[in-house]
C-alpha positions in Angstrom: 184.0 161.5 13.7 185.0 157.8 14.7 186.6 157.3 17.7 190.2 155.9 17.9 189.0 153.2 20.4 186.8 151.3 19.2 183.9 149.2 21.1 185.0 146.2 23.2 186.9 145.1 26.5 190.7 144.8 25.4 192.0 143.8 28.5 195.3 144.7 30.0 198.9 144.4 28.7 201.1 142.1 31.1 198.5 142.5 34.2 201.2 141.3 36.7 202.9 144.8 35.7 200.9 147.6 37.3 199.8 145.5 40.6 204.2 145.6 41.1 204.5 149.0 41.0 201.6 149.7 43.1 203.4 147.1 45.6 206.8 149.1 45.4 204.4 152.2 46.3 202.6 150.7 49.3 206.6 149.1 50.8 208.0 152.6 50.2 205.1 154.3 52.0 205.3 151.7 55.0 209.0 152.3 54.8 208.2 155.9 54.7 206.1 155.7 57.8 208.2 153.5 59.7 211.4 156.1 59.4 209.1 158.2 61.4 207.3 156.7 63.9 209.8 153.5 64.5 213.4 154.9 63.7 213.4 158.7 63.8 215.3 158.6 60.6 217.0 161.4 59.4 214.2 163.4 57.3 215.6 163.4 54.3 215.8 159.6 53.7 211.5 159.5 54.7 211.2 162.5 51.8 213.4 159.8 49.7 211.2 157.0 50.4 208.1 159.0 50.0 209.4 160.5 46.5 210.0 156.6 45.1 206.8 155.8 46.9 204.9 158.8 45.0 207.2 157.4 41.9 205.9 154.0 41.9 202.1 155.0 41.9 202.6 157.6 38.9 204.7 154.2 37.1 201.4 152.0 37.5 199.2 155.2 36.2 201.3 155.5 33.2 201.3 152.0 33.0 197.6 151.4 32.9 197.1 154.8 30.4 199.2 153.3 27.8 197.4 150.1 28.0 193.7 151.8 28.1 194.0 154.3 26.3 196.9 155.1 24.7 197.8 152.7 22.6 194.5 153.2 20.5 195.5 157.0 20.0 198.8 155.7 19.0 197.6 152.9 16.5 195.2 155.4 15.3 198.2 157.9 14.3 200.0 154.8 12.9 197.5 153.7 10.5 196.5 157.1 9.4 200.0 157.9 8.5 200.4 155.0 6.7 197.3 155.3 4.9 196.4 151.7 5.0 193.1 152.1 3.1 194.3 151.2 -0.3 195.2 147.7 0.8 193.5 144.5 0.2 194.7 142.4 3.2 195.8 142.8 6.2 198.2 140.4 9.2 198.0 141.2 12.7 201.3 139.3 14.6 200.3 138.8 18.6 196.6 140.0 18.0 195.5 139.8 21.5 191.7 141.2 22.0 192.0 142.0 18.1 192.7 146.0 19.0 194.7 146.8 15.8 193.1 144.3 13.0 189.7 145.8 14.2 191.1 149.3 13.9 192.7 148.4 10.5 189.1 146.8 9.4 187.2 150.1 10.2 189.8 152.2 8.6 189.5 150.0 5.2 186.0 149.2 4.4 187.3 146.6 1.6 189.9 145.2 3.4 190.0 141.7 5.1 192.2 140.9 8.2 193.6 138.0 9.6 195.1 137.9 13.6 197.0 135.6 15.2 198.3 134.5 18.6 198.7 132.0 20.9 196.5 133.8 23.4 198.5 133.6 26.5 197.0 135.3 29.5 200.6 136.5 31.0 200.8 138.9 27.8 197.1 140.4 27.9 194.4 139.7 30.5 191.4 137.3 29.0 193.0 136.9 26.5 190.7 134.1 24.3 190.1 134.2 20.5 186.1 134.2 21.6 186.9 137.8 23.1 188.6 138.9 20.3 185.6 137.8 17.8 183.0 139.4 20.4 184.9 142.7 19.9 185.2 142.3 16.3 181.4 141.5 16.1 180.7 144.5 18.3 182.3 146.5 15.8 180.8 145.4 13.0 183.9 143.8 11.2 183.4 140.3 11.8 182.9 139.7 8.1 185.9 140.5 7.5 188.2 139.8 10.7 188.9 135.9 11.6 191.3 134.9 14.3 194.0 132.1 14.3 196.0 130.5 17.1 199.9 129.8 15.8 203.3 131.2 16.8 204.0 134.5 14.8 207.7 132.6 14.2 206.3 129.9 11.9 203.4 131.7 10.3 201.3 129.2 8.7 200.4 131.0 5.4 202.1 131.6 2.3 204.7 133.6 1.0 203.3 137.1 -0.7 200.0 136.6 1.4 199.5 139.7 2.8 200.2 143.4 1.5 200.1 144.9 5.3 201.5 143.3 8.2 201.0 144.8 12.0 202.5 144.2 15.1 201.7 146.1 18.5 203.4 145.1 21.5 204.3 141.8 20.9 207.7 140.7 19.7 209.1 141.8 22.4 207.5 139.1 24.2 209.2 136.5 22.1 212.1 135.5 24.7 215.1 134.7 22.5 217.2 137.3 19.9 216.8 134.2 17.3 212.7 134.0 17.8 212.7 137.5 17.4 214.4 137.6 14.1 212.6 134.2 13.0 209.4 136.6 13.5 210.8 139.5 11.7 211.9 137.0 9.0 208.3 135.2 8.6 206.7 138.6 8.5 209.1 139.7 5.6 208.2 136.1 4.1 204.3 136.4 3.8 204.8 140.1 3.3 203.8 141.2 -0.9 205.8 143.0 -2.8 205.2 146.8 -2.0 203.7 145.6 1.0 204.3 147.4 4.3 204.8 146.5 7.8 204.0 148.7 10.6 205.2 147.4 14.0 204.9 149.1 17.7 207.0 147.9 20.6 209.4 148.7 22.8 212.8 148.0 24.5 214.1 145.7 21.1 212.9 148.1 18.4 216.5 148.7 17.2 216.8 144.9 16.4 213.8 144.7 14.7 214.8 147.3 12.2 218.3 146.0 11.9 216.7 142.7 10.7 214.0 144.5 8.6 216.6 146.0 6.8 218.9 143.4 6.4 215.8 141.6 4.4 216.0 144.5 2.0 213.1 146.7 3.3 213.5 150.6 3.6 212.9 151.3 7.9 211.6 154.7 9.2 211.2 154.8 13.4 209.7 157.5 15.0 209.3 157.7 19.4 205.6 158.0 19.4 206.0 160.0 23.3 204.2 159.7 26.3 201.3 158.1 25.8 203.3 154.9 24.5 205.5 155.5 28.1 204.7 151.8 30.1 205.6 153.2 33.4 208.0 155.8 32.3 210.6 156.9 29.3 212.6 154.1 30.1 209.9 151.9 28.4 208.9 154.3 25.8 207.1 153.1 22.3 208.3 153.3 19.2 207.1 153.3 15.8 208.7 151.3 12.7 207.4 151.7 9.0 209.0 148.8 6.7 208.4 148.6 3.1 209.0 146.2 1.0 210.3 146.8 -2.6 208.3 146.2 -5.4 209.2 143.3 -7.7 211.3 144.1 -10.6 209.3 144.5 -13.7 210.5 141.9 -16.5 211.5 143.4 -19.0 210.4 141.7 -22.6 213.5 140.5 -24.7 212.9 141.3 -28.6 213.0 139.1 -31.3 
């Protein structure tokens, strides 16, 4: 049975993130001991400090599981629902290490993917389109994988390019409410008739599938749990499947 993850290094999601909640843990725990040893505090405020202390270090565990490993059980999940294997080719938005459009390659044996991103380091540690090919290599998809750098707001394709379009963790990353719709738009633009987008984010999900639907596409979302929890239930994952409609069929006037 294949694997969900498949072979490669795939880095980290926003590095910077875990490393601050591990430093929240190690102030409360100093805090913590200081209430003791320095201040006599009244015990319940050390059992307070050690609970956010204890808090913080289960935040950056979650934090890194989602990022290691469960995001690949939850793209797995995605794409098997969606039962992408009929489709011809496929758009990854934010690609990163290439997790998704090598997942989507091994789960369609005829299809060919494209990923695209600007690569930035801040979002996803070594993050180079020479590490994304590597993995793609590694897994035996290379023939049909290739990786672009351009801004998932002004896709450089055409319109009707694609009949599957995925996104995993990174709109969200796009800073303004107008970028984010400009990429929702763009998506919807190169997007085929029939076609389907599958996008997993978190915190602006809501947005993204009021703009999917104002474009005409029928939305489904679905909380995809705790594996997709980065650092806790505040910043849960969620799933959204957008179709597009078919094009009308012409209908042929008589003589």
């Amino acid at each position: 049975m294949r694997s969900e993850r498949p072979l490669g290094s795939y880095g980290v999601d926003a590095p910077w993130v875990p490393w601050m909640w591990i430093g929240y843990a190690i102030l409360y725990t100093c805090l913590a001991i200081a209430s003791v040893v320095l201040w006599s505090a009244w015990r319940p405020i050390t059992v307070l400090l050690c609970v956010v202390a204890l808090a913080s270090v289960l935040g950056a565990a979650l934090f890194w599981y989602a990022s290691l490993r469960g995001k690949f059980i939850l793209w797995e999940q995605i794409l098997r629902s969606a039962n992408v294997c009929d489709r011809r080719n496929a758009l990854d938005l934010g690609c990163g290490h290439g997790m998704v459009a090598i997942m989507t390659a091994r789960r369609a044996p005829a299809m060919t993917v494209v990923g695209i991103d600007l690569w930035r380091s801040v979002d996803q540690s070594g993050n180079t389109p020479e590490a994304a090919q590597a993995n793609a290599r590694m897994n035996g998809v290379d023939d049909r994988v290739r990786f672009d750098t351009g801004d998932m707001t002004a896709l450089p394709y055409e319109s009707n390019s694609f009949d599957l379009i995925t996104a995993s963790l990174a709109i969200h990353n796009i800073p303004s409410r107008e970028g984010r719709r400009d990429a929702i738009n763009e998506a919807v633009r190169v997007l085929s008739d029939g076609g389907t987008i599958l996008i997993a984010d978190i915190r602006r999900t809501k947005q993204y599938a009021q703009d999917l639907r104002a474009a005409g596409l029928h939305v489904t979302t679905q909380p995809l749990g705790w594996r997709g929890w980065w650092s806790g239930p505040w910043m849960a994952t969620t799933s959204l499947n957008a179709v597009k409609p078919p094009a009308p069929k012409r209908t042929r006037l008589s003589a």
